[in-house]
N, C-alpha and C positions, 0 to 999 in steps of 0.2 A: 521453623515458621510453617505453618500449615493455615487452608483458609478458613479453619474456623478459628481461628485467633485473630481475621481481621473480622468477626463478626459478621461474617456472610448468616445470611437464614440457611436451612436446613435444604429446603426446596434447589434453592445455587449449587451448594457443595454436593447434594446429591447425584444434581447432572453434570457437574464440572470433572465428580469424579469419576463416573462414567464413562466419560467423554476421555479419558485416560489423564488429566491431569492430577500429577501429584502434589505439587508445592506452587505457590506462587511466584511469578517474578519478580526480581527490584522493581519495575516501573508500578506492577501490580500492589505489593505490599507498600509499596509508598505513595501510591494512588489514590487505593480505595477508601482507605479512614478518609481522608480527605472531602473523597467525593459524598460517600456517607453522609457525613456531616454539612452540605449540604454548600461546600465552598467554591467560587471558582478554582480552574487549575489551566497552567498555560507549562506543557509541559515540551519536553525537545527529549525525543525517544528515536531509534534507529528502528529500521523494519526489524523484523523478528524478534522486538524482547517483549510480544505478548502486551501489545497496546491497545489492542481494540479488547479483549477479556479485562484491561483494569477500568474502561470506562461502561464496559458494556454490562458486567455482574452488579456494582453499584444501582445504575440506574434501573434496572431490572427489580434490586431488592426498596428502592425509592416508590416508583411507581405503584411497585407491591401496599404498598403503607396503605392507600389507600383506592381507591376504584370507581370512578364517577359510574353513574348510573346511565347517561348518555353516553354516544360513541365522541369521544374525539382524538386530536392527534395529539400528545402530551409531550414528546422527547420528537425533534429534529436532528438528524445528523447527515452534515453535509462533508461530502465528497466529492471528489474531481473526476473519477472513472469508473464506467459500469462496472470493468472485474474488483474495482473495493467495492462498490456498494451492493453487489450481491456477499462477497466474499463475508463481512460485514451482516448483513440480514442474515446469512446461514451459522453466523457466531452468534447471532442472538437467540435463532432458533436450541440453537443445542443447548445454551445456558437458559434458556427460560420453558426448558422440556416439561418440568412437573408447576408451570407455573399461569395461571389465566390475562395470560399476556400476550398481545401480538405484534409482529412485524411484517413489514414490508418495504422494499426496493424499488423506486422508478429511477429510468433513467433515459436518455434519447438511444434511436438508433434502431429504436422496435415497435411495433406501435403499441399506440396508447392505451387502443381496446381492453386488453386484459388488466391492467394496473388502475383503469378505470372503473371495471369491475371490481377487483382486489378493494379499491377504496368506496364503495359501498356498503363494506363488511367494518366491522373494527379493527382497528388500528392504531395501535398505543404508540409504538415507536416505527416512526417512517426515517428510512434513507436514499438521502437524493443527492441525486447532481443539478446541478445549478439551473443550465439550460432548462429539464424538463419540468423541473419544480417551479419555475415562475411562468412556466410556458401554461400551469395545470392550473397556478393560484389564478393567473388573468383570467382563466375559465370558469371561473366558479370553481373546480371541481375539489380543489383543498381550502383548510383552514388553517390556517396559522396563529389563529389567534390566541389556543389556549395551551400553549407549548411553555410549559415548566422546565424544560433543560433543552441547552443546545449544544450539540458537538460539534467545531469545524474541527476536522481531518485532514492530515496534509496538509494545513496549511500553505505550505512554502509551493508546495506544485501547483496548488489553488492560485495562490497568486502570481506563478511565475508563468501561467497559463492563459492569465490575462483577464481570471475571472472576479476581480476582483471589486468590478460596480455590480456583478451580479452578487455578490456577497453582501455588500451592501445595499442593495436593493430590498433582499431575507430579511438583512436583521430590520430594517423598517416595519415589517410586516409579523415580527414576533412580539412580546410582550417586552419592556423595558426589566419588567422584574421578572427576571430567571436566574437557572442556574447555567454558565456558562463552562465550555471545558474545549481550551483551545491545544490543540496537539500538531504537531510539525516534528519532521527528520532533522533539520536543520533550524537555525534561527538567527538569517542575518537583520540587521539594525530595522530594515524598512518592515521585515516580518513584526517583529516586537514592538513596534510605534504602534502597528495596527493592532496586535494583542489589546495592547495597554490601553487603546480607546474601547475597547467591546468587551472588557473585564472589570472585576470590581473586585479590589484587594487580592488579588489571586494567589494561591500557593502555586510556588514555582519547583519542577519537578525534571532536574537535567539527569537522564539515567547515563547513557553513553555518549562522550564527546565526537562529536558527527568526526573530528579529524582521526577517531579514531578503528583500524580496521582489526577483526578476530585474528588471534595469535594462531587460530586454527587454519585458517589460510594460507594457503602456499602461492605467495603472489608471483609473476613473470612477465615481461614484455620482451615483444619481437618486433626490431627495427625495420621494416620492411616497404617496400615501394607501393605505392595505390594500389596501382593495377595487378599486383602478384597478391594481392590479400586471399583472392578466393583461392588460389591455390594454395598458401598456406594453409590455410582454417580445411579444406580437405586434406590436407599432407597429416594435422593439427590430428583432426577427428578419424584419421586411420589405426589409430589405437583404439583397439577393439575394447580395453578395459573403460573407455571413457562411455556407461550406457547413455547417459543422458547429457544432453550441453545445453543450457539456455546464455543466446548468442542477442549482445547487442549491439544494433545499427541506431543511426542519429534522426534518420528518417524513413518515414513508413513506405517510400516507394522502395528506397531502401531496402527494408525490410524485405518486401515484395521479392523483389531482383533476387539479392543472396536465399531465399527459400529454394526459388524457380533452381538457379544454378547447382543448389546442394542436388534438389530432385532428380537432377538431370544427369548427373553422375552417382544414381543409385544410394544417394543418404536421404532418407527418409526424414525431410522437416518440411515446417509449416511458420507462416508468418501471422502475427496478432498485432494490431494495432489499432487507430481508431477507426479507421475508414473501413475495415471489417466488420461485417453484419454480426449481430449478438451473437447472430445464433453457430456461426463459422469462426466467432474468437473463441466462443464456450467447448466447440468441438475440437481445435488448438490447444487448447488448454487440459483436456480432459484426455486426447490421446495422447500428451506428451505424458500426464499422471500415470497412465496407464500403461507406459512404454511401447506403446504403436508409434510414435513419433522417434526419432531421436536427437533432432534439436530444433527448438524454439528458437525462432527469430524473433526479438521483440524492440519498440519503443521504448525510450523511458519511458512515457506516460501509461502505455498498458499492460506496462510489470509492474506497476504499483501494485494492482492487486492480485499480481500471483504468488499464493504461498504453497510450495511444496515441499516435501519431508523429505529428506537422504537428495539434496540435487550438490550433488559432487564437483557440479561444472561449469564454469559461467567464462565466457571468452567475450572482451571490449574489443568487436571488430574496427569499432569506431570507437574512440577515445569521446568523452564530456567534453564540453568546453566549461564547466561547473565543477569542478575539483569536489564538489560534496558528493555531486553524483558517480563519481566512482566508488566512494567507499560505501554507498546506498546499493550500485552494481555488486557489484561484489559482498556484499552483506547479505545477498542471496543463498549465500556457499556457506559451509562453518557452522551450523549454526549448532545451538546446543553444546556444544562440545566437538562437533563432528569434524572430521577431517574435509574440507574442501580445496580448488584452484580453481582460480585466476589468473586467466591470463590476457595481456593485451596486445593489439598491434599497434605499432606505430609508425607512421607516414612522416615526412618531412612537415608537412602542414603542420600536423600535428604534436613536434615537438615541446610547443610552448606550453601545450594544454599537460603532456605528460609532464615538463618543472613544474607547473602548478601544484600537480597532484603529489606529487614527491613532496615539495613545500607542504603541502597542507596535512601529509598523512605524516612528515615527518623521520623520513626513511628514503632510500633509495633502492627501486625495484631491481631485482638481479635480472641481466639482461640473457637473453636464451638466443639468442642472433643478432648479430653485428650489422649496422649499416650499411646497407649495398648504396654503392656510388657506382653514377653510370660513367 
């Protein structure tokens, strides 16, 4: 399978090749005809199988078809976190390199000045996050009125975030008749009710079952007291082979503390989360790419949109209380083929949360240290 067997234009496959990709993926090659052809899709894909290129080459060779003469906004896609929706705008940039189309990213947290400028200009496909995109349409300064395709992203964090009258709020404000393409990691019952109300006929498109984790992964958990965590995860990351770790906490203060404490005994990380300014999560994110960091402390919420290639190392300082979001955690690691670990701690608290995830992954995690009883 290669992408000109799913009828990409020339312009696409030029830059995708480019871009180093070879083949497409399952969500991809089971996608794009789809989207083509101009159908909804409400699909349940895992980070890393190449989700945002199945919806994003389509709409690109869509829009292509034809080119109003005035500027307007034609494709919406919404998202829950500034690092997807830049991450996102710079996947579109690369697929629509040979092609007279534009994009652009707003989102809170920076100001407006510039993306208020950026939208002056044309703008074929905008992506936002909720907050700033109704915070722009009450201003006058967007239109949503002639928006032909719409994408929610993540879904499931979308809504488990609580954004979920601001979602509704959008779709009042878009055209009844579009094309819709609903995407989510997961898809429990109250996701899919909501699907079913904002789709029409839709192809449904499950590539990996969310309970399922990469064979490439070397999973492990260590039973361990609260308060001894940070000394492990240092004991942890004194293996000089481990270059890089992206390490997750439950909360961003969280976050904060475990950064400061690795600092402080000469390991070189950095914390990203929401309450961090753009411009200080982009510099997190770009020296751990770059190996000036060596481990990321993150939220769930602001590792949605971190993708990086060969990360070998993902430790759940804190366990989920969401048994999906470990195997979303740790789907960081593996990927491609590639050899990754995982590994977790766990607290007494936190027992219950690790049977969940056992239960739901359907396996039992090999233990690397035994229960300390005081």
């Amino acid at each position: 399978m290669s992408f000109k067997n799913l009828n990409l234009i020339n312009p696409i496959i030029r830059a995708v090749t480019e871009a180093g990709y070879s083949k497409p993926t399952e969500i991809q090659y089971t996608a794009i005809p789809h989207i083509l052809a101009g159908k909804d899709i409400i699909g349940c894909a895992q980070t890393g199988t190449g989700k945002t290129a199945a919806f994003a080459m389509p709409i690109l060779q869509l829009l292509k078809k034809h080119t109003p003469d005035h500027n307007e906004i034609r494709t919406l896609i919404l998202t829950p976190t500034r690092e997807l929706a830049i991450q996102i705008e710079e996947s579109f940039k690369v697929y629509s390199k040979y092609l007279p189309l534009s994009q652009l990213s707003i989102f809170g947290g920076v100001s407006a000045g510039s993306q208020l400028a950026a939208l002056r200009k044309r703008v074929d496909i905008l992506v936002a996050t909720p907050g700033r995109l109704l915070d722009l349409v009450a201003e006058r300064h967007i239109d949503l009125s002639k928006i032909e395709i719409f994408v929610l992203d993540e879904a499931d964090r979308m809504l488990d975030l609580g954004f979920i009258n601001d979602v509704k709020n959008v779709l009042k404000r878009i055209p009844q008749k579009r094309q819709t393409l609903f995407f989510s990691a997961t898809m429990p019952a109250v996701i899919r009710k909501f699907a079913d109300t904002i789709l029409n006929n839709p192809e449904e498109i499950t590539i990996t079952p969310v309970s399922s984790t990469a064979q490439t992964i070397q999973q492990s958990v260590y039973f361990v007291e609260k308060r001894d965590k940070v000394d492990l995860l240092i004991s942890v990351l004194q293996d000089e082979s481990i270059l890089r770790s992206l390490v997750f906490t439950r909360t961003k203060h969280g976050a904060n503390e475990l950064a400061r404490q690795l600092e402080s005994t000469g390991i070189d990380a950095a914390a990203i989360h929401g309450n961090k300014s753009q411009a200080a999560r982009q510099k997190a994110l770009d020296d751990f790419k770059n190996n000036k960091i060596r481990v990321l402390v993150a939220t769930d919420l602001a590792a949605r949109g971190i993708d990086i290639d060969e990360l070998p190392h993902v430790v759940n300082y804190e366990l989920p209380n969401i048994p999906e979001t470990y195997v979303h955690r740790i789907g960081r690691t593996g990927r491609a083929g590639a050899q990754g670990t995982a590994i977790s701690f766990c607290d007494d608290d936190e027992l219950s949360d690790l049977k969940n995830i056992q239960k739901l992954i359907g396996r039992m995690i090999p233990v690397v240290k035994p229960i300390k009883h005081s």
